[in-house]
C-alpha positions in Angstrom: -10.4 -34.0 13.0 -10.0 -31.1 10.8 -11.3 -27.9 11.2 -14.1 -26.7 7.8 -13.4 -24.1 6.1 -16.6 -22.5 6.6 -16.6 -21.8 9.9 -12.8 -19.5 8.8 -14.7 -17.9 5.8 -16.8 -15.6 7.4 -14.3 -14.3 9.6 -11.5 -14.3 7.1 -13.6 -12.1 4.1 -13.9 -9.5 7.5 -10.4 -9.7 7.7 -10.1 -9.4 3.7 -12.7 -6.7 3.6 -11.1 -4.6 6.6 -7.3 -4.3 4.8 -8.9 -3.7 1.4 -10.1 -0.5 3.0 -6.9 -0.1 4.4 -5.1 -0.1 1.1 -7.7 2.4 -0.4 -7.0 4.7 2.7 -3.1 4.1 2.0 -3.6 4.9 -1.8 -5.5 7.8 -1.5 -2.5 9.6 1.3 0.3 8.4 -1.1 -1.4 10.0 -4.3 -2.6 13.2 -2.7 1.1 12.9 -1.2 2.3 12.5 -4.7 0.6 15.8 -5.9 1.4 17.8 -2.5 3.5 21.2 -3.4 5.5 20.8 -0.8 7.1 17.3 -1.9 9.9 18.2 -3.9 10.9 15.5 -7.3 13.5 13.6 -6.4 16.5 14.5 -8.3 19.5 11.8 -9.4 22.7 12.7 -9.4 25.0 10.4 -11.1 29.0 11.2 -10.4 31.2 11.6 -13.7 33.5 8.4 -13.5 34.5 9.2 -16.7 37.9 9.7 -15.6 
């Protein structure tokens, strides 16, 4: 005997609604991180190996 799926959904879409907020939170720190002064660029260096 199986369990239905609708007595997971309600509980689920919570779960679903709960990390979507999450990721909003997470996107709005790494932009405003993004745009901070006080992150420098990052720079690549790449090493002559033309020898």
């Amino acid at each position: 005997m199986g369990y239905s799926r609708a007595m997971f959904a309600p509980r689920m879409q919570k779960e679903v609604d709960r990390l979507q907020e999450e990721i909003k939170d997470l996107d709005a720190n790494l932009a405003s991180s993004r745009t901070s002064e006080n992150t420098p660029d990052l720079e690549v260096k790449f090493d002559d190996v033309s020898g």
